[in-house]
N, C-alpha and C positions, 0 to 999 in steps of 0.2 A: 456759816460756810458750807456746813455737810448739803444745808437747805438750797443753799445756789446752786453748788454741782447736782443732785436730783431734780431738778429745773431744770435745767439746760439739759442733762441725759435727757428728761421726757420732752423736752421740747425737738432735741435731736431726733428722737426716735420718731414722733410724730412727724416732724420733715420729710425722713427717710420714708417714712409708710405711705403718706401723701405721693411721692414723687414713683415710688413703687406701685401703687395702685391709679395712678393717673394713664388713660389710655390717649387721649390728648392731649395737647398744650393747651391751659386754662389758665386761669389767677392763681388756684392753688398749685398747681404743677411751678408757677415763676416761685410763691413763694414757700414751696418746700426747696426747689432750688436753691434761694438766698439764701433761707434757714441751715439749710444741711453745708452750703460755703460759709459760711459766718462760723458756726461750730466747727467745721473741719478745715480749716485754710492751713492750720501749725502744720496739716499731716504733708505741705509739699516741703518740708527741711528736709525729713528721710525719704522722701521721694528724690525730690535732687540730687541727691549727696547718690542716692546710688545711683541716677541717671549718668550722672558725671561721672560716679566711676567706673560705670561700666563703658561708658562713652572714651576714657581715658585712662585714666589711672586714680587710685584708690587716694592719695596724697591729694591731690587737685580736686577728685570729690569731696574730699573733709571741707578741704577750705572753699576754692572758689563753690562748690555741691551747697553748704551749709548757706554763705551770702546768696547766690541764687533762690535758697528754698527760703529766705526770710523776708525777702525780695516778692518772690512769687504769692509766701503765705500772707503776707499785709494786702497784697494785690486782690486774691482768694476772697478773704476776710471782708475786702471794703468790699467787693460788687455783692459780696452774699448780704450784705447789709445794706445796699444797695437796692437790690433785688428785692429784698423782703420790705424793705420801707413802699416802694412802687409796684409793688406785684399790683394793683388795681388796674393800672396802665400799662396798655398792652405796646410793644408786642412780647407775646407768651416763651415764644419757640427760639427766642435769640439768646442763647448764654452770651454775657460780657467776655467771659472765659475762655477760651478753649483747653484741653476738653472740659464738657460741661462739668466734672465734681473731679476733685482732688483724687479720687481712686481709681479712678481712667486714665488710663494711656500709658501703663507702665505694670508690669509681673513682676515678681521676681522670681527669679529661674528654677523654685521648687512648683510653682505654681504655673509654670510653661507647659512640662513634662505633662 
């Protein structure tokens, strides 16, 4: 088990460094993409939930926030697997997604300031 999770962190990181250091869209830029959506799709449950409740109220974020973010992260997850299956075949530059990785499109308000 310990061996799966150090696997995937280094696969993660590798994703992340790929897509970080990619100045164009190429095959590895698609599949540091997938990579980094596949491992990170859980993170849109706490994204939603505070979308929502900041969007409305914190009650409506739990619930409807939580179905949303479980909703979105399977969404996440398939294209990132997706992605990384097809990264050979182009086109490079098109996320399935918008926005392209789970950690865009959203602050939270310590990190506004």
């Amino acid at each position: 088990m310990l061996r799966k999770t150090v696997v995937m962190l280094l696969v993660s990181f590798m994703a992340i460094s790929v897509v970080a250091f990619a100045e164009d869209h190429n095959a590895l830029t698609k599949l540091g993409r997938g990579l980094a959506n596949a491992v990170t799709g859980i993170v849109e449950v706490p994204k939603q939930i505070y979308l929502v409740s900041k969007e409305r109220e914190p009650i409506t974020g739990i619930t409807y926030g939580t179905a949303k973010g479980i909703c979105y992260g399977l969404l996440r997850t398939g294209a990132g697997v997706y992605d990384s299956v097809t990264f050979p075949i182009p086109p490079y530059d098109k996320p399935i997604m918008e926005p392209e990785y789970a950690f865009e499109g959203w602050q939270p308000e310590s990190a506004e300031k």
